[in-house]
C-alpha positions in Angstrom: 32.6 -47.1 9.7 35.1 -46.8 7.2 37.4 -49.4 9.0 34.3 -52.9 8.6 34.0 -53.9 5.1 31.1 -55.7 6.6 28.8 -55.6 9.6 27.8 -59.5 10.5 23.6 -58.6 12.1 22.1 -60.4 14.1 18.6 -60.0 16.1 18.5 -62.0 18.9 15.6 -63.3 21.7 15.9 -65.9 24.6 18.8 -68.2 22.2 21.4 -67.3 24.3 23.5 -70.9 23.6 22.6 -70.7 19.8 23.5 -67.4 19.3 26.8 -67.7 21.0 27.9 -70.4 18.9 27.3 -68.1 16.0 29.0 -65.2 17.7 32.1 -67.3 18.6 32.4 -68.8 15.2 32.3 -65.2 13.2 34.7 -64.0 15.5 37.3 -67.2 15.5 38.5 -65.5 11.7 41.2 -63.7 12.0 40.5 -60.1 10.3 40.1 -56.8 11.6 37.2 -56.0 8.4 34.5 -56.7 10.4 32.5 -56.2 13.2 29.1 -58.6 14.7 26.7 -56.5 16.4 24.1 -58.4 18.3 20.7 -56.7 18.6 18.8 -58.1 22.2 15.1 -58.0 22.3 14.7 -58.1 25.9 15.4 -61.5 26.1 14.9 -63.0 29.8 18.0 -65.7 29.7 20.4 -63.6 30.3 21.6 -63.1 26.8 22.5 -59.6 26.9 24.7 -60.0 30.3 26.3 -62.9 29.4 27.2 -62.2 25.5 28.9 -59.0 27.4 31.4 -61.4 28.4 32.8 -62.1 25.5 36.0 -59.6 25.1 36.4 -58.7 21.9 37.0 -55.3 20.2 35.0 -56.5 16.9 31.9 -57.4 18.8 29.0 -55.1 19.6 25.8 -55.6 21.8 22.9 -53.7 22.6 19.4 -54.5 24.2 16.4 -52.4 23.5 14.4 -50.7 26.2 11.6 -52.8 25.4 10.3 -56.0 23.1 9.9 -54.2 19.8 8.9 -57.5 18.0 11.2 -59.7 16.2 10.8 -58.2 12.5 11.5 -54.8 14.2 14.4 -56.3 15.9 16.2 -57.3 13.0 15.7 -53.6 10.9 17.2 -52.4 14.4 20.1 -55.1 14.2 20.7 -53.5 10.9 20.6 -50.1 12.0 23.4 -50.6 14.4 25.7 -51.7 11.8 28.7 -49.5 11.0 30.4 -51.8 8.1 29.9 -50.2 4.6 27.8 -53.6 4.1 25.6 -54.5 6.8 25.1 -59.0 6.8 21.8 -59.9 8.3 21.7 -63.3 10.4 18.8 -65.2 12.7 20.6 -66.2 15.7 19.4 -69.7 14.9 21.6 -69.9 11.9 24.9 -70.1 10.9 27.3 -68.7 8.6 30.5 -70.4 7.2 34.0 -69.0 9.1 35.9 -70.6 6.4 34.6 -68.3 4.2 34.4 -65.4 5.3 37.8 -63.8 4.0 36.3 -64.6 0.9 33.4 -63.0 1.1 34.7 -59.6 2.2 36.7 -60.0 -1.1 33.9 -59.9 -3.1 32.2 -57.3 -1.1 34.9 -55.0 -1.8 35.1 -56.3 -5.9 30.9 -55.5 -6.6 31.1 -52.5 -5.0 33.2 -50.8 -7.5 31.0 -52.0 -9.4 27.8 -49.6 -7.4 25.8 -53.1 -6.0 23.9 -51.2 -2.9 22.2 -55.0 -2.1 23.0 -58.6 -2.4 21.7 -62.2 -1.6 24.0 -64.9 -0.2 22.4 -68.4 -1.9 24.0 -71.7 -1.7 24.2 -72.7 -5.4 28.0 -73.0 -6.5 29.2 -71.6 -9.6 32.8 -72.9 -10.9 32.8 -69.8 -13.3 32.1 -67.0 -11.1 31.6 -66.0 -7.6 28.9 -63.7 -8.2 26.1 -62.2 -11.1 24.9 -58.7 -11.2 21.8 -57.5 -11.8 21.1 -54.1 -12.9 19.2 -51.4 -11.9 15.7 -51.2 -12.7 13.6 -54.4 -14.3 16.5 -57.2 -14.2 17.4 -56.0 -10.5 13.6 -56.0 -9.5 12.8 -58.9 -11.4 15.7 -60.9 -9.2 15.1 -59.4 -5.6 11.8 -57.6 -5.5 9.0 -58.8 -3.5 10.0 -62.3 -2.9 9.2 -64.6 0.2 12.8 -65.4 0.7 14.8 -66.2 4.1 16.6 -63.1 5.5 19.5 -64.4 6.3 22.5 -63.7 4.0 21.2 -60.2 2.5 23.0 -57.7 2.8 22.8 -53.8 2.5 25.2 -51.1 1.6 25.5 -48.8 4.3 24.8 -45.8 2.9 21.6 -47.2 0.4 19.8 -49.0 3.2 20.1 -45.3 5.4 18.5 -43.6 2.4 15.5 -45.6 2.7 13.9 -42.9 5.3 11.0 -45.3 6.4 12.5 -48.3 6.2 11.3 -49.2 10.0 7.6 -49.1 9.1 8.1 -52.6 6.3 9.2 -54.4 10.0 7.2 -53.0 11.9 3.6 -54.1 10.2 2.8 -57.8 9.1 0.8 -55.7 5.6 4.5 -56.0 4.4 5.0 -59.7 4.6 6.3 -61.5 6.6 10.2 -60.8 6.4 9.8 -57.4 4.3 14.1 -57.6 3.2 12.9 -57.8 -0.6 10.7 -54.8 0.1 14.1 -53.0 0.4 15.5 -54.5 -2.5 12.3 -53.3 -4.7 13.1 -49.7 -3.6 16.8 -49.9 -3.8 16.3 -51.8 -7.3 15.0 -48.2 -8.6 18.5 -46.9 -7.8 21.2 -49.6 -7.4 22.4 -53.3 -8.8 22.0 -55.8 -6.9 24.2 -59.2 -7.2 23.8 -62.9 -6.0 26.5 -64.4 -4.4 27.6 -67.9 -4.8 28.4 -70.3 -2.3 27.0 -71.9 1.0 28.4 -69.0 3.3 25.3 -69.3 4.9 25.8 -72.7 5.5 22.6 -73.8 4.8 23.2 -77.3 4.3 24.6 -77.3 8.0 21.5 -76.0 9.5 20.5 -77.3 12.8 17.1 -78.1 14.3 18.6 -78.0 17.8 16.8 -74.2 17.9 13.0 -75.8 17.7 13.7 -76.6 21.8 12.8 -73.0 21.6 9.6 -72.1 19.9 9.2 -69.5 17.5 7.9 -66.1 19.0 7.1 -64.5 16.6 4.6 -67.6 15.5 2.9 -68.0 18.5 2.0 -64.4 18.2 0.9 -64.0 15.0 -3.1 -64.0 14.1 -2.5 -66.0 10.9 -1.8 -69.2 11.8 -1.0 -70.8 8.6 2.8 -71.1 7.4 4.9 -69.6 5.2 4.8 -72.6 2.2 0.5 -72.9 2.1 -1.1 -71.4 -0.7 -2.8 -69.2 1.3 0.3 -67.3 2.6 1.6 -67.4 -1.1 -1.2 -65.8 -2.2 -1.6 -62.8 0.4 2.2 -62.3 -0.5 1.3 -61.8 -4.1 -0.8 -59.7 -3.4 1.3 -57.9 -0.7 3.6 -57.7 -3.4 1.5 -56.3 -6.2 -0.3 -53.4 -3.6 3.6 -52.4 -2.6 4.8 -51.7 -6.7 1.9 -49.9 -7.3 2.3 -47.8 -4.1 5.9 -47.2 -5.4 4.8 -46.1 -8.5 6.7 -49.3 -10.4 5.4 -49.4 -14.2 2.2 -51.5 -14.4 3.8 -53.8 -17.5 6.6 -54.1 -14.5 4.7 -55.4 -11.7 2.9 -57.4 -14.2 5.8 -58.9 -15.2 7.1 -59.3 -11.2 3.6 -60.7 -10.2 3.6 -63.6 -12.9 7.5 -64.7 -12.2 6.3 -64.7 -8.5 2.9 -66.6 -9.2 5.1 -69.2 -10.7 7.6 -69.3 -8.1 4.8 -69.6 -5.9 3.1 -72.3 -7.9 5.7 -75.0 -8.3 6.4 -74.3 -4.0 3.2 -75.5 -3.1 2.6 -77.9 -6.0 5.8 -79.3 -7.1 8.4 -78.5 -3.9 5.3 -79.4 -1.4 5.8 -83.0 -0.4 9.8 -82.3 0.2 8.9 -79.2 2.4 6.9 -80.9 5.4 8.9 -83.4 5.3 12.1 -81.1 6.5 12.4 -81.7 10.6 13.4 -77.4 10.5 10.4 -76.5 8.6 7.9 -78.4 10.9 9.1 -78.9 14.5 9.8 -75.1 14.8 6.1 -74.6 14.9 5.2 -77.2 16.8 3.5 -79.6 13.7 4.0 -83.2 12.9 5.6 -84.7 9.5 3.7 -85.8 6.9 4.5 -89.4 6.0 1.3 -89.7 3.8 2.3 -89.2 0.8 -1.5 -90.0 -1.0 -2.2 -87.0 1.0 0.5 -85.0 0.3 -0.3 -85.6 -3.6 -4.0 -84.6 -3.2 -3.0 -81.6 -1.5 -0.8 -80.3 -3.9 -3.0 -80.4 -6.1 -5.3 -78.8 -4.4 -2.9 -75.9 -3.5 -2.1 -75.2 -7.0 -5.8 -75.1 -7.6 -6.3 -72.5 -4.7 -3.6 -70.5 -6.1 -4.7 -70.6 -9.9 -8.7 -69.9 -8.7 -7.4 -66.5 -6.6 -4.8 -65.5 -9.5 -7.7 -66.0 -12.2 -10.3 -63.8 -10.5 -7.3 -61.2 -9.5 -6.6 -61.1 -13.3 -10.3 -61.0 -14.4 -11.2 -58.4 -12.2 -8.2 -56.2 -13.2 -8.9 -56.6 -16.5 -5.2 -58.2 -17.3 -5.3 -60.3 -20.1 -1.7 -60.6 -20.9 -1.6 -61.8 -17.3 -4.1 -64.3 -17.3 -2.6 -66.1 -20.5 0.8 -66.2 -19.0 -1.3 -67.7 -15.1 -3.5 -70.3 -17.3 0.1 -71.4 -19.2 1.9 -71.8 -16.2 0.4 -73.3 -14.4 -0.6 -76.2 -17.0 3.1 -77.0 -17.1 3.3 -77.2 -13.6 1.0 -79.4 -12.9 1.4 -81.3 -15.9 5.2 -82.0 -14.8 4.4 -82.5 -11.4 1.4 -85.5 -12.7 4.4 -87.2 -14.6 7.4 -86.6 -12.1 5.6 -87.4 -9.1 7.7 -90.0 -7.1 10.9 -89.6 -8.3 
């Protein structure tokens, strides 16, 4: 373990050319810091045989007895990690090889400074490479209970193997549906966390060619709806605001959490709406058509944010949270108010 700065995660299922493209390009930088391990879920392609293949002393792969589930997949893609950071990637994404070396440098920089968790975002900052966020309310605030795409977060070794039930967040859909802020709430507790600048993840070069293979994990779940209608946001919050009080977070904490999520939430399905189904990646994955209307698209906005302000209102009255309810009514005023006289742009 000591000899991996970082372990590069993947979870894996029936991608075989995808993921090998992503395997190939982690492994085409030459440093001896880190290691990719490649999770299988019993995939029926071939996968696990054929990514054998590949010769190379860095790379790990292991199949599981059985299909575990996808979200169980990637805590056990994680498990197998040895690096004293363990990197979680979908096999349908990518991550920059150009910049690798310079990530492991800044791995080794925040953790003198005792960051146990981290988020890879593509925002680029000319003054710094990173921000930390410490322990307790800023680190919660930043990381906790978010619906945020796994890939680029990353663990410290040692604080994700502390978390003793860490499998059951994957292993139960009550936890959301990609349960990696759940681990940054509890680690938040303990730990900083940092964000790390730059498109290592390589966001902006994500590819659609994966939506030839339909997602799994979709097809299988009982809730239908996706992860950017008002519906979902709202069974988040609440997912969120049943898990702090379970983890016995101050009540003027998860308050605070629930309303910077409730606005987050807010200005996704209001403000960000009409630019998320129109994204080939967000749609064709699942099997649904692009919305050109864009009359449509404004009355349903609208209507989202109204769904979400109705649940969030009767949430607040019947918890008797005043505080709460003046900082919901405020919001989401503005939001809508700046979505009425930006619309179009």
């Amino acid at each position: 373990m000591d000899s991996y700065i970082v372990s590069f995660c993947i979870a894996t299922y029936q991608r075989y050319e995808i993921v090998k493209e992503l395997i190939m390009e982690l492994l085409s930088v030459d440093s001896d810091k880190f290691e990719v391990v490649v999770c299988d879920n019993c995939s029926k392609d071939g996968s696990f045989e054929k990514i054998k293949e590949i010769k190379d002393v860095r790379l790990q792969i292991y199949a599981n007895d059985r299909n575990i589930g996808s979200l169980a997949n990637m805590c056990a893609a994680l498990d197998r990690g040895r690096g004293h950071y363990l990197f979680y990637i979908n096999d349908r994404d990518n991550v920059d090889s150009f910049k690798i070396k310079k990530l492991i440098t800044i791995l080794e920089r925040i953790d003198k400074e005792d960051v146990a968790f981290a988020k890879c975002i593509d925002d680029f900052s000319p003054e710094r490479d990173y921000d930390i966020f410490l322990c307790g309310r800023e680190a919660l605030l930043e990381f906790g209970c978010r619906i945020a795409h796994p890939t680029g977060y990353l663990y410290r070794y040692d604080a994700w193997n502390s978390i003793v039930k860490r499998r059951n967040l994957f292993e139960q859909q009550c936890y959301g549906d990609y349960p990696f802020t759940q681990i940054c709430a509890i680690l938040s507790q303990a730990y900083n966390g940092a964000i790390i600048y730059g498109d290592i993840c390589n966001l902006k070069r994500r590819r659609i060619d994966f939506s030839k293979v339909k997602s799994g994990y979709y097809s299988n779940r009982k809730d239908k709806r996706l992860w950017y209608t008002p519906e979902v946001q709202w069974r988040e919050l609440m997912i969120a605001y049943k898990f702090l009080i379970i983890e016995g977070i101050d009540k003027e904490q998860v308050d605070e959490v629930l309303s910077s999520r409730y606005q987050e939430y807010l200005r996704r399905v209001v403000i960000e709406y009409k630019n998320i189904i129109a994204k080939p990646e967000n749609t064709l994955h699942y099997n649904l058509e692009l919305s050109n209307d864009m009359f449509l698209t404004r009355v349903k906005s609208i209507r989202n944010g109204l769904f979400l302000w109705r649940r969030m209102i009767s949430f607040c009255t019947n918890m008797k949270k005043k505080d709460l309810l003046k900082r919901t009514n405020y919001d989401t005023k503005q939001i809508i108010m700046l979505y009425l006289t930006d619309y179009g742009r």
